[in-house]
N, C-alpha and C positions, 0 to 999 in steps of 0.2 A: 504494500500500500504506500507504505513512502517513497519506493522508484517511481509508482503512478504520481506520488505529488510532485514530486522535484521534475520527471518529464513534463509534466503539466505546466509547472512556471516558468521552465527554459526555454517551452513553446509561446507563451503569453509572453516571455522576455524578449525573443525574437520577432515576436507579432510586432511587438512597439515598435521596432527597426525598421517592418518592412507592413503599414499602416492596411497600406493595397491590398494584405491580403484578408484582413480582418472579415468582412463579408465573405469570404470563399473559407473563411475557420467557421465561421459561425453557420453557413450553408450546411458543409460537412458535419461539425456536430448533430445538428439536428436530423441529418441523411442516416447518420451511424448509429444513433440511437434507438434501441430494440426498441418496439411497441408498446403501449403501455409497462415501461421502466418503470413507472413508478408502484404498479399492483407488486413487483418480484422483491418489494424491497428495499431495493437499493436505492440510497443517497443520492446519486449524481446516474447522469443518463450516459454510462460507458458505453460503447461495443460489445459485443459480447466477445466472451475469451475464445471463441475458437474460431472467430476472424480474425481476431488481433493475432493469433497464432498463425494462421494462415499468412495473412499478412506481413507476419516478422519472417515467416520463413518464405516468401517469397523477394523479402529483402537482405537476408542475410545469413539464411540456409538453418536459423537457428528459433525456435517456435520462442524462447525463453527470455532472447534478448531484446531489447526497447531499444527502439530506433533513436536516432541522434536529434536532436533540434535541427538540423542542419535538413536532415533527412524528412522530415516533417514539414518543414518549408517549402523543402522541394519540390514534394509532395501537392502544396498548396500551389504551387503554382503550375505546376503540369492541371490540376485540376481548372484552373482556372483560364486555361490555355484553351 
């Protein structure tokens, strides 16, 4: 839980760098967010884990590891492209 938080501010610390992508972070959040997230539970509207795994291992061959800020930006703007 606190690699989700520390990824999560690195990404919010990068957003403020690069403003332009703020609507294509927030677009996304709300696209990745499982359906009714909030009946399962949980806090905050994640992904569900076996995207993000998918996900991680389609970025870096490893389901376990969290992508970089760097990676995430990237991310955001390919989407945005």
């Amino acid at each position: 839980m606190i690699a989700t938080v520390s990824f999560a501010a690195r990404i919010l610390f990068s957003l403020v760098k690069k403003p332009h992508l703020i609507p294509t972070a927030m677009r996304q959040a709300v696209s990745l967010a499982p359906q009714r997230w909030w009946a399962s539970g949980s806090h905050l509207p994640v992904p569900r884990s076996d995207y993000m795994a998918f996900r991680n291992v389609t970025l870096s061959g490893n389901p376990d590891e969290l992508p970089t800020a760097h990676d995430a930006i990237v991310y955001l703007e390919w989407c945005r492209s």
